[in-house]
C-alpha positions as MATLAB code, in Angstrom:
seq = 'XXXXXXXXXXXXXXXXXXXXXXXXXXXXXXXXXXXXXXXXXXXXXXXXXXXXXXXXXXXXXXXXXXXXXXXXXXXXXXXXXXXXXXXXXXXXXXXXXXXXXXXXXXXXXXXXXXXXXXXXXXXXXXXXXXXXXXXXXXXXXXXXXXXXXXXXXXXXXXXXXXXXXXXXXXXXXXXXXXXXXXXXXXXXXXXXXXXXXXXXXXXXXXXXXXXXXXXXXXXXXXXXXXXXXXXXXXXXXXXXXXXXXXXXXXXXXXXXXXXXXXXXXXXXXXXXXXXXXXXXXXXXXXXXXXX';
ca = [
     -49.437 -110.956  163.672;
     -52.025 -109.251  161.218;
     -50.069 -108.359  157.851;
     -50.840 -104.909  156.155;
     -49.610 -104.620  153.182;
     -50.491 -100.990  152.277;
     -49.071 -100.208  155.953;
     -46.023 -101.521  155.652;
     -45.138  -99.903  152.346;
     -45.996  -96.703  154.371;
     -43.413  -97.204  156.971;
     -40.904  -98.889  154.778;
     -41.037  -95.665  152.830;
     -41.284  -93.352  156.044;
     -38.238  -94.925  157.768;
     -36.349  -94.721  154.898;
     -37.165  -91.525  154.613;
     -36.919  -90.426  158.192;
     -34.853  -92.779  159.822;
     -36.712  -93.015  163.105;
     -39.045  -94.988  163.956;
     -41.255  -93.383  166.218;
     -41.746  -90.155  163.384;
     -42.024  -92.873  160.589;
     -45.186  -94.031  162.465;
     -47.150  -91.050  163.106;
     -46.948  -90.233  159.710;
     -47.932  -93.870  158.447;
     -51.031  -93.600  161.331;
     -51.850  -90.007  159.514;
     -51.582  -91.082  156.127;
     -53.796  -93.986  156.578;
     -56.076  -92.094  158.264;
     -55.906  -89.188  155.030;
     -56.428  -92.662  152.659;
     -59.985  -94.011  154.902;
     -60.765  -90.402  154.890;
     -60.621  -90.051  151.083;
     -63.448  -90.624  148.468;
     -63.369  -91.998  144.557;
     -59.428  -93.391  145.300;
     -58.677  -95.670  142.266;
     -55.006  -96.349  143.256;
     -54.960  -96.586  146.886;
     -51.170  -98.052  146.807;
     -50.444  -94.707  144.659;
     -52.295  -92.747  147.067;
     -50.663  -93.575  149.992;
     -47.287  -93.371  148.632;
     -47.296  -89.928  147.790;
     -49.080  -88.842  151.154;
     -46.475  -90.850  152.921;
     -43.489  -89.136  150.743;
     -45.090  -85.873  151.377;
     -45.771  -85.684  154.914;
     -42.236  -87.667  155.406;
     -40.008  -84.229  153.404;
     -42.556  -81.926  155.415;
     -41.278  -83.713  159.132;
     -37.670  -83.838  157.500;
     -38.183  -79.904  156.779;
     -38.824  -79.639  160.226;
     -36.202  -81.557  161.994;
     -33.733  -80.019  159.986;
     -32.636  -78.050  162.866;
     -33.073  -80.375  165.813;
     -30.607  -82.992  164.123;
     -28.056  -80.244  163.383;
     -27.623  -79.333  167.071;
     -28.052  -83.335  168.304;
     -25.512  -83.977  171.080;
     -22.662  -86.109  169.643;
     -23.098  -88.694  166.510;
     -26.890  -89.028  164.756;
     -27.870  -92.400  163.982;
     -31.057  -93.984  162.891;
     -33.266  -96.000  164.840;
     -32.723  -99.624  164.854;
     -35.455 -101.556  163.472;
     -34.491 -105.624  165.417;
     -35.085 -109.146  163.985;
     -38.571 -109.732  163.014;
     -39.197 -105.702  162.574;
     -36.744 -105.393  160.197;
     -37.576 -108.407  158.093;
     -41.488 -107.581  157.494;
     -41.988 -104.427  157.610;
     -38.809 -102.977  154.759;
     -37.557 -106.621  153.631;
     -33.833 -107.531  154.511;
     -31.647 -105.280  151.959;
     -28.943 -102.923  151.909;
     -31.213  -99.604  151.775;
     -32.473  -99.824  155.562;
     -28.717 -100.350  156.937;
     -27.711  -97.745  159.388;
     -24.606  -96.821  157.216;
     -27.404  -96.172  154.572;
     -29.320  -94.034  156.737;
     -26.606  -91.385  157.782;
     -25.164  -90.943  154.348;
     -28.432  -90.083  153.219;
     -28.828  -87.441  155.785;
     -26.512  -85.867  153.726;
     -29.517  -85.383  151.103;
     -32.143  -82.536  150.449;
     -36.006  -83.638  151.571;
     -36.537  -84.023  147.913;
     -33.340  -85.691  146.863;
     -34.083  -88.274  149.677;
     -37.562  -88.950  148.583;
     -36.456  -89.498  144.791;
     -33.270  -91.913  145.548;
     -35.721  -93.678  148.140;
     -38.199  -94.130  145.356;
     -36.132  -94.912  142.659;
     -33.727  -97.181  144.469;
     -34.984  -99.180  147.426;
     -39.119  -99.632  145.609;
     -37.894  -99.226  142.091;
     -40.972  -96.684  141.091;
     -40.653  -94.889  137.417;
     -40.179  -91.450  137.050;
     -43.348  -90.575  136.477;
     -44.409  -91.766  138.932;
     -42.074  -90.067  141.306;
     -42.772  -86.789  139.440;
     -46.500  -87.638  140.435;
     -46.053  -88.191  143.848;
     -43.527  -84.653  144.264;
     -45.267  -82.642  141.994;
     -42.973  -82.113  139.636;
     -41.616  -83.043  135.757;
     -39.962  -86.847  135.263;
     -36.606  -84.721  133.794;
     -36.723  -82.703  137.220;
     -36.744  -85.934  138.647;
     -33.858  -87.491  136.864;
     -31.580  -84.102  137.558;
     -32.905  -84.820  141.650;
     -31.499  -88.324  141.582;
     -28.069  -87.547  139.548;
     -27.609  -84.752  142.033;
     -28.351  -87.420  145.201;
     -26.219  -90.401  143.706;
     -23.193  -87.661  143.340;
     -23.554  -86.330  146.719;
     -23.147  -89.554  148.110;
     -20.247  -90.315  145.682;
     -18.465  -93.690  146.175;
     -19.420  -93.931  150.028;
     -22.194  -95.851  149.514;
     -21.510  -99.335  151.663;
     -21.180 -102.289  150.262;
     -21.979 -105.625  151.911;
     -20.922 -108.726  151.520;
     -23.626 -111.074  149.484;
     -23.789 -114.099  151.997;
     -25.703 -113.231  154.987;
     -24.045 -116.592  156.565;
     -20.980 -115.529  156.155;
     -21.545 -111.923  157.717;
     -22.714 -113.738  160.537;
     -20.243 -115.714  161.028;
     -17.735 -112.606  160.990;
     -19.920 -111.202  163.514;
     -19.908 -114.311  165.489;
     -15.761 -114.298  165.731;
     -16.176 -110.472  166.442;
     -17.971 -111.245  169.502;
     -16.117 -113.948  170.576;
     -12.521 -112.711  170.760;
     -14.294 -109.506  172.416;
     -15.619 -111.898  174.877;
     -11.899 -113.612  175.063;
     -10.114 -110.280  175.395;
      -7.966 -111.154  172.272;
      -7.411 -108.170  170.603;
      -5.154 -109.613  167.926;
      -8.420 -111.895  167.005;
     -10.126 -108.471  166.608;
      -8.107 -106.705  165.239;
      -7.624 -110.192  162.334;
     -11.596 -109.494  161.543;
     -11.453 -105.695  161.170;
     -10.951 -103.348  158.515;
      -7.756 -101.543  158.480;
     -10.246  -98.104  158.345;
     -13.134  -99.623  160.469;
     -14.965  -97.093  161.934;
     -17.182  -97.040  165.452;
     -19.827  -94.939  165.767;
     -21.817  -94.537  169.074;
     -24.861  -92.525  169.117;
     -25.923  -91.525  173.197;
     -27.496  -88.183  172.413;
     -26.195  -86.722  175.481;
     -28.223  -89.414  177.898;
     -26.041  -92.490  177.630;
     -22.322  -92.783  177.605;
     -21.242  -92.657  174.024;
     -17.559  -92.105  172.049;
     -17.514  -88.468  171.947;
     -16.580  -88.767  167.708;
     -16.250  -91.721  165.537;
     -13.185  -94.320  166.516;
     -11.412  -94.934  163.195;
      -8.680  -97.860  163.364;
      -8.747 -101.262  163.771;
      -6.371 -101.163  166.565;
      -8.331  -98.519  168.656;
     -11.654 -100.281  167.778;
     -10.038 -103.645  169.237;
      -9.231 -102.545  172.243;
     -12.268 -100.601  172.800;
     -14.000 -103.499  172.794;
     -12.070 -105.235  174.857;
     -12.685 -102.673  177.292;
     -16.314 -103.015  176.705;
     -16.566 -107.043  177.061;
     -14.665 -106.631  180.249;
     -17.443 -104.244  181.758;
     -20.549 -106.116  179.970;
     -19.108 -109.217  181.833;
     -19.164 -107.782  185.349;
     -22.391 -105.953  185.135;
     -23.366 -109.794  184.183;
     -24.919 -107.879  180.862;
     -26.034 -110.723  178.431;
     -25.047 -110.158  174.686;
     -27.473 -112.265  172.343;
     -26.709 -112.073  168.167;
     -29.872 -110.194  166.544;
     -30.498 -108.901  163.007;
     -30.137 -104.789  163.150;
     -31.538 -103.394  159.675;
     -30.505 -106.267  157.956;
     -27.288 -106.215  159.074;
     -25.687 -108.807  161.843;
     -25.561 -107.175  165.163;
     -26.175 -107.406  168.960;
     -28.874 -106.262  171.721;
     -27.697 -105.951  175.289;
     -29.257 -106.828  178.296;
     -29.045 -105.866  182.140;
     -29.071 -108.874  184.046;
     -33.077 -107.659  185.112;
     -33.689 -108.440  181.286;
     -33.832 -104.488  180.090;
     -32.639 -103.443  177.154;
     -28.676 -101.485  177.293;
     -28.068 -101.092  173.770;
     -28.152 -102.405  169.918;
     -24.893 -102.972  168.153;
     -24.809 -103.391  164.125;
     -21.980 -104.578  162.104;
     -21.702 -104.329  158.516;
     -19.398 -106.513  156.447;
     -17.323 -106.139  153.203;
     -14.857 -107.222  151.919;
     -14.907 -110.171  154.288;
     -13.893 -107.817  157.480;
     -15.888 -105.936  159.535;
     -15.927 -102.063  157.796;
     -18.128 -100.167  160.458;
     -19.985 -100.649  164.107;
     -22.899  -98.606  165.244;
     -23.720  -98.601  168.920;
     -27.617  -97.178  169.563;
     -27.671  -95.789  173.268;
     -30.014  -92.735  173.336;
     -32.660  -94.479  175.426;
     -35.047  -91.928  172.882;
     -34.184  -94.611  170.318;
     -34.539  -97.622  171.965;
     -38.023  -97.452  173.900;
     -39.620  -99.116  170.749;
     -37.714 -102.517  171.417;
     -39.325 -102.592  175.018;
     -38.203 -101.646  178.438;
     -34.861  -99.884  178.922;
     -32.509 -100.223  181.457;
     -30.767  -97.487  183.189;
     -27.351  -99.346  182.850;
     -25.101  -96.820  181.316;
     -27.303  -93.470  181.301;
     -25.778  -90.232  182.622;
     -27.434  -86.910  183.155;
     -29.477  -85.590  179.944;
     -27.178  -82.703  178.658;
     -28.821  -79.727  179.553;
];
């Protein structure tokens, strides 16, 4: 696989800023094409950076609306495995948990805490690339870090160890033991299933150890009689699982983030709208689209 350097800083900034992956990449393909396109470019890294921000607030702008009337709970697109790793580097900034709380954020406030915090650019630069003053800048990011507060997840520093959490999580799903589930949860774990109306999905978050447990119980149970293989896979840097229907299509991507040496929160992707980049789907759990 060719390595682009200069590409892959434009999508590791566009997903980060949009969260999708499919939107991330037609503005990477349109801000490449806006750098080939452009004469007497000293900085091209500079260059493309700030189209990429721009055009990545302008699509945000836009989808405002759409993701305010989305059926059920948003979440990001998963980026699997090899994906993850090369094109925005194993970290904490591309986690799922990351991605909704900073839906929380302005277009601009997005763009400066992205900057600033996951590619560690100055703020004069940033000011550069938004157009506006490095003290504007500073008041953007104080304003973003405060409207996130203290919810920012934490993860536990040994990626070993989180996947070895994830490993027992599966397991005593697989056993039906809830009590061994329930022993690697958080007290206040949360689930989160995103279906967008197409795929059956938890209508709101499941908060609770106890609820979660069983759940997935529940879900192990079905996976196993469908014959639905479960193989361990990296999900934004974060341990998870991909699903398969016995035909070798694609059901669904779990992640799991860890803290505190328990399992704190579990996002299930299974709008098939956010899945088609990880190959062919299967049909295994879709309902009528929501009309």
């Amino acid at each position: 696989m060719t390595i682009d350097p200069l590409r892959d800083l434009s999508f590791a900034i566009a997903y980060r800023m949009l969260g999708t992956v499919s939107e991330a990449e037609d503005v990477v393909q349109e801000a490449l094409l806006r750098l080939h396109s452009a004469e007497g470019v000293e900085n091209r890294e500079a260059f493309l950076t700030t189209v990429t921000t721009r055009l990545a607030i302008d699509v945000l702008r836009s989808a405002r609306v759409r993701r305010e009337t989305y059926t059920g709970a948003w979440l990001p697109e998963p980026l699997v495995e090899d994906e993850a790793i090369r094109r925005v580097e194993d970290e904490e900034t591309i986690s799922l948990a990351f991605l909704v709380l900073l839906e929380r954020l302005t277009p601009d406030e997005r763009a400066v805490l992205v900057l600033r915090d996951s590619f560690d650019y100055s703020f004069a630069e940033i000011g550069e690339v938004l157009g506006k003053s490095e003290q504007n800048c500073r008041q953007i990011l104080s304003r973003a870090r405060r409207r996130i507060g203290e919810e920012r997840p934490r993860f536990d520093a040994d990626p070993e160890q989180r996947r070895t959490l994830a490993a027992r999580f599966l397991a005593a799903a697989r056993e039906g033991d809830i009590e061994g589930l329930v022993a690697v949860l958080a007290p206040g774990a949360v689930l989160v299933g995103d279906g967008g109306g197409k795929a059956r999905a938890l209508p709101k978050p499941l908060v609770g150890a106890e609820g979660i447990a069983r759940a997935f119980v529940a879900f192990a149970r079905i996976a196993a009689e469908w014959e639905v293989t479960v193989e361990p896979v990296l999900v934004n840097g974060q341990p998870g699982f991909r699903m398969r229907a016995p035909d070798g299509r694609l059901i669904n991507v779990i992640s799991i983030d860890v803290a505190d040496g328990a399992v704190q929160r579990i996002h299930s992707m299974l709008n098939p709208d956010k899945l088609g980049h990880l190959g062919p789907l299967s049909d295994v759990g879709l309902r009528p689209s929501v009309r």
